[in-house]
Phi, psi and omega in degrees: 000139191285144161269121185246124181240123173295100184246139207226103183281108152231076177232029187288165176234347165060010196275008158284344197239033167290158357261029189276292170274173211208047184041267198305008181176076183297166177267044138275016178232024183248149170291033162344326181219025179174207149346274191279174172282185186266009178234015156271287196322318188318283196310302221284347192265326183295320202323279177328290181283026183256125171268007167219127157004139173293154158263111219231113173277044198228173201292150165294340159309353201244030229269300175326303211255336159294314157315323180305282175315313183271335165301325192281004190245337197111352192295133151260073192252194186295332161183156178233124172252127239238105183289159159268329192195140159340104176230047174071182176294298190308272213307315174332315180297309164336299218282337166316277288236283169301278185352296208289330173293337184289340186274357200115294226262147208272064168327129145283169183235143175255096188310136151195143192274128205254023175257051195240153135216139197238089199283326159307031187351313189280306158338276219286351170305293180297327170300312155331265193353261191358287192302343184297321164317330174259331164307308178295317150341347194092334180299140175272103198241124180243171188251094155325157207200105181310139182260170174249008170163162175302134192204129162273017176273332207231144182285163176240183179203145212229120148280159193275203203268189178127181166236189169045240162280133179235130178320196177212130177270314195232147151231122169237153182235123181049088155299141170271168198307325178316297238264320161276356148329314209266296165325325149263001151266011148307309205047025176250359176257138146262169155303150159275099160329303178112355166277156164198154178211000000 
């Protein structure tokens, strides 16, 4: 059985969604789409497959309240690795990446970005599943997303034809509207989610 170790990127600075959000308090520490924040909501949609506590990704201002967020759900995690300052997704992944390697033990590892919402929890629990054969394959697997209209804010991916798991044919990043007009009467592009496994 595959290990799936959950690394939960909350290192965002969050300053698009001022003044709701904020530098001193982004919205993966804000209850955006329920209850819960959005970076509680991550582990709780992930909890049921993870075989270990998250790898926790955030800015060191935030160190308190991402422990905080995640004690009050039950998270126990596997380690909170603390950015000095903002470098993206690859390093954040790197360094997830050396953490999970210290034990030995060869985990996949399950990317996710801690602003998403995702109302198909279960949906998206079984597609995980699904995808560990091709991870355990050695395959880099991201998870696309059917888009509901164009949109230029977000990169895409031109899947091969086919159903269920597919190569990515393509990354295209951020299109201008014509060019994503086109891509979702294609039906052959999704959005990038920013997961991976």
């Amino acid at each position: 059985m595959s290990i799936i170790q959950p690394v939960i990127l909350s290192g965002g600075s969050g300053t698009r969604l001022w003044p709701l959000s904020r530098e001193s308090y982004p919205k993966q520490f804000l209850p955006l789409a329920g209850e819960q924040t959005m970076l509680q909501a991550t582990w709780q949609r992930v909890a049921p497959i993870a075989s270990r506590g998250p790898l926790v990704i955030a800015n060191e201002e935030h160190r308190f309240v991402a422990a905080e967020q995640l004690h009050q759900v039950g998270a126990e995690p596997a380690a909170i690795i603390l950015e000095p300052m903002g470098r993206n997704t690859a390093p954040a992944i790197a360094v997830a990446a050396l953490e999970a390697t210290r034990d030995g033990a060869d985990a996949l590892l399950l990317v996710l970005p801690s602003d998403h919402v995702i109302s198909d929890e279960a949906t998206f629990r079984s597609v995980v599943q699904a995808a560990t054969s091709a991870a355990e394959a050695g395959k880099l697997v991201t998870f696309g997303i059917v888009p509901t209209g164009p949109e230029t804010g977000y990169g895409y991916i031109k899947a091969a034809d086919g159903q269920g798991l597919r190569a990515v044919e393509r990354f295209v990043e951020k299109p201008d509207l014509d060019t994503a007009t086109g891509y979702v009467a294609s039906g052959q592009y999704y959005w990038n989610s920013g997961m991976f496994l």
